[in-house]
N, C-alpha and C positions, 0 to 999 in steps of 0.2 A: 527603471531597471530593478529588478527583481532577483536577487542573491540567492541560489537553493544550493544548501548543504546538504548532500546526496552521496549516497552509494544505492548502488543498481539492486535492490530489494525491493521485495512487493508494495512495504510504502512507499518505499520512493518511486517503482514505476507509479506511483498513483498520480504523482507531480508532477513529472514530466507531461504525463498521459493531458493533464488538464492545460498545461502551459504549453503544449503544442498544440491541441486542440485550440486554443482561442488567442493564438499567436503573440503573448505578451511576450517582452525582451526578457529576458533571463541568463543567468550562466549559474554554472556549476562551478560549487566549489565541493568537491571528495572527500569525504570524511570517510577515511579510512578504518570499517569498523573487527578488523579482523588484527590491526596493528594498534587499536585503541584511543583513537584519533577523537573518537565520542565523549571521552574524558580531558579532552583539553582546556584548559580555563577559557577561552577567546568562545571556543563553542558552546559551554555551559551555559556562558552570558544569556544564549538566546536559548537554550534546548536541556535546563535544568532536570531534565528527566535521565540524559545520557543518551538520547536515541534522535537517530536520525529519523526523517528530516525533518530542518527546522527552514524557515526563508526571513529573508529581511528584505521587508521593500520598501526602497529609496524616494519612492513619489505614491505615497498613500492619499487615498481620495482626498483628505481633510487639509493636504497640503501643508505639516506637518511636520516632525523630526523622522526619519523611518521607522519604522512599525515591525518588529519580528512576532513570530509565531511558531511553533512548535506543537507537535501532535498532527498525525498526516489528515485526521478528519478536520480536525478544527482550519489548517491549512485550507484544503477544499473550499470548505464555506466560507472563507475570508476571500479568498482569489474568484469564488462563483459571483462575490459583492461586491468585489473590483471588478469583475469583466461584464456583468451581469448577462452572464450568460450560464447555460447548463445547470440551472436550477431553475423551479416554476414561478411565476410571477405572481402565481395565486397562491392564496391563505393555505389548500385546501395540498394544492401540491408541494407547498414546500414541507407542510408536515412530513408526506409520504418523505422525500429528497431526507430530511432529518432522521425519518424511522429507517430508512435502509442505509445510511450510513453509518449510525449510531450498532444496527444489523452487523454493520460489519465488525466495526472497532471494536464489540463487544462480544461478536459470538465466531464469525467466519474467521476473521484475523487470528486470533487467538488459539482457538483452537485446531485450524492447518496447521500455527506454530507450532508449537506441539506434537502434530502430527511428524511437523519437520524432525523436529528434534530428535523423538523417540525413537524415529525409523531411520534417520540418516546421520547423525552430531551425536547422540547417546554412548558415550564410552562403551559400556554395553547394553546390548538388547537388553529388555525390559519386556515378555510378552504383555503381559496386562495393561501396563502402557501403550502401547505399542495397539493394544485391539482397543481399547477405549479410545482413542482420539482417532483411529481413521473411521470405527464406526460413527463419532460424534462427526466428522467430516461429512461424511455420506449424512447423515441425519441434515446436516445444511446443506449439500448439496440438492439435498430433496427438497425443502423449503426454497430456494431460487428455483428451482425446476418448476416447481408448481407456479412460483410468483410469474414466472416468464411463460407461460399457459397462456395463449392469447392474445400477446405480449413482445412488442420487437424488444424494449427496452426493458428495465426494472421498472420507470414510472410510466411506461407508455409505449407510446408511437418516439419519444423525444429522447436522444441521447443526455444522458446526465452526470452529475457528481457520484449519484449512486449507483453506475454501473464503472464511473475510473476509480471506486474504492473497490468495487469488490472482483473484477478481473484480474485482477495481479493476484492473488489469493487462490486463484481457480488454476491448481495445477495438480490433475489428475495421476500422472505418470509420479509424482512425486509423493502421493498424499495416498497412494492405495486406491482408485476410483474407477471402473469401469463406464467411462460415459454412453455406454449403448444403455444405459440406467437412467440418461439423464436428458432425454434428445430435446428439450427445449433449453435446457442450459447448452447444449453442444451449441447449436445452433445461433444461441446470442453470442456464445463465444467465438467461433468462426467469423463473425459478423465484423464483431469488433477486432480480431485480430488483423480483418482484411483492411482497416479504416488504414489511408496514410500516416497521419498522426501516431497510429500505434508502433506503424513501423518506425519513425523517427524518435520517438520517446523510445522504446528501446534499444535503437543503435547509439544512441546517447551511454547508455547502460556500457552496451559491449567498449567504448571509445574510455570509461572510464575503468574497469575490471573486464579484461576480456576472458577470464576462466574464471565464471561467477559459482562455478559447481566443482571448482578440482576440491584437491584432501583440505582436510580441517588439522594442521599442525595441536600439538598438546597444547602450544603456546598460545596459538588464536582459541582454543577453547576453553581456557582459562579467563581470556580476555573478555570473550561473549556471553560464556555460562556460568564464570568462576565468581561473579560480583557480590558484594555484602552492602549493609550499611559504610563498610570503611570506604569505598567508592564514591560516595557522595560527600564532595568537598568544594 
């Protein structure tokens, strides 16, 4: 059994995405990250960053005391080496699987957040902001576009870890993006949206927040955006 500490966010669809796709037993436990739930002692234990999600799993290969993990990429590749599946079994592919999730967590992740932020959470607008990270958006949007050239998947022919990191991240209508700009990322995207798994990993989401996009209270954005060093305890 596999514990994921989850709220319906693009990391966290990234978990589900991979835990339905290769049907390990799991449950949810909600971390509530708008009521501050991420700063809990009990959840720090395993997710000393503050951020969800984290998982703890109860029958690790090695047979074992449970195993927690933390950080949605590093999750990934821990669950793609438990299930061994959705990673390449060769030297040559699992670099690529590495380089485009690393892709993600480092450039696509980050800066749609941002893009989030500026344009939708930002007290107030910020234009310079605000046109800096949806251009940088489109600037990655174009780099998957090209990768997917030729391309059903990110690594291939083969569905992977590096197409459940970077689909939760690809949300155009929210980030500023015209995909008639982008028709081989449309296209992987519709792909995947149609996969059953996708649908079940995100009805998971709505069963735990079903208004993932109503107002942002002063309170919850203190909670999200307001954090310092004194946070960390």
């Amino acid at each position: 059994m596999i514990d994921l500490h989850y709220w319906p966010t693009p990391n966290g669809h990234k978990i589900t995405l991979f835990l339905e796709e290769a049907g390990l037993e799991y449950r949810l436990l909600p971390v509530n990250i708008g009521q501050g739930d991420q700063f809990k002692p009990d959840f720090l234990r395993i997710a000393p960053n503050n951020r969800m999600p984290a998982i703890v799993d109860h029958a690790p290969a090695d047979g074992g005391k449970p195993i927690s993990v933390f950080e949605s990429g590093a999750i990934l590749l821990y669950l793609a080496g438990k299930a061994g599946k959705f990673i390449p079994k060769d030297l040559r592919g699992q670099v690529q699987a590495l380089e485009w999730v690393m892709w993600q967590m480092g450039g696509l992740g980050p800066m749609a957040g941002q893009n989030h932020h500026f344009s939708h959470y930002a007290p107030e607008k910020v234009p310079y902001a605000i046109g800096r990270y949806v251009k940088e958006t489109s600037r990655l949007y174009g780099v998957l576009n090209k990768r997917l050239e030729g391309r059903r998947f990110i690594l291939g022919r083969s569905y992977s870890i590096a197409d459940m990191a970077c689909y939760p991240w690809v949300i155009p209508d929210r980030q500023g993006q015209d995909m008639a700009n982008f028709p081989n990322l449309a296209r992987w995207q519709a792909e995947i949206r149609a996969r059953p798994a996708t649908t079940r990993a995100y009805a998971r989401g709505k069963e735990v927040n079903p208004t993932p996009r109503g107002p942002v209270t002063d309170e919850q954005r203190r909670i999200l955006y307001g954090q310092d060093h004194r946070s960390v305890k």
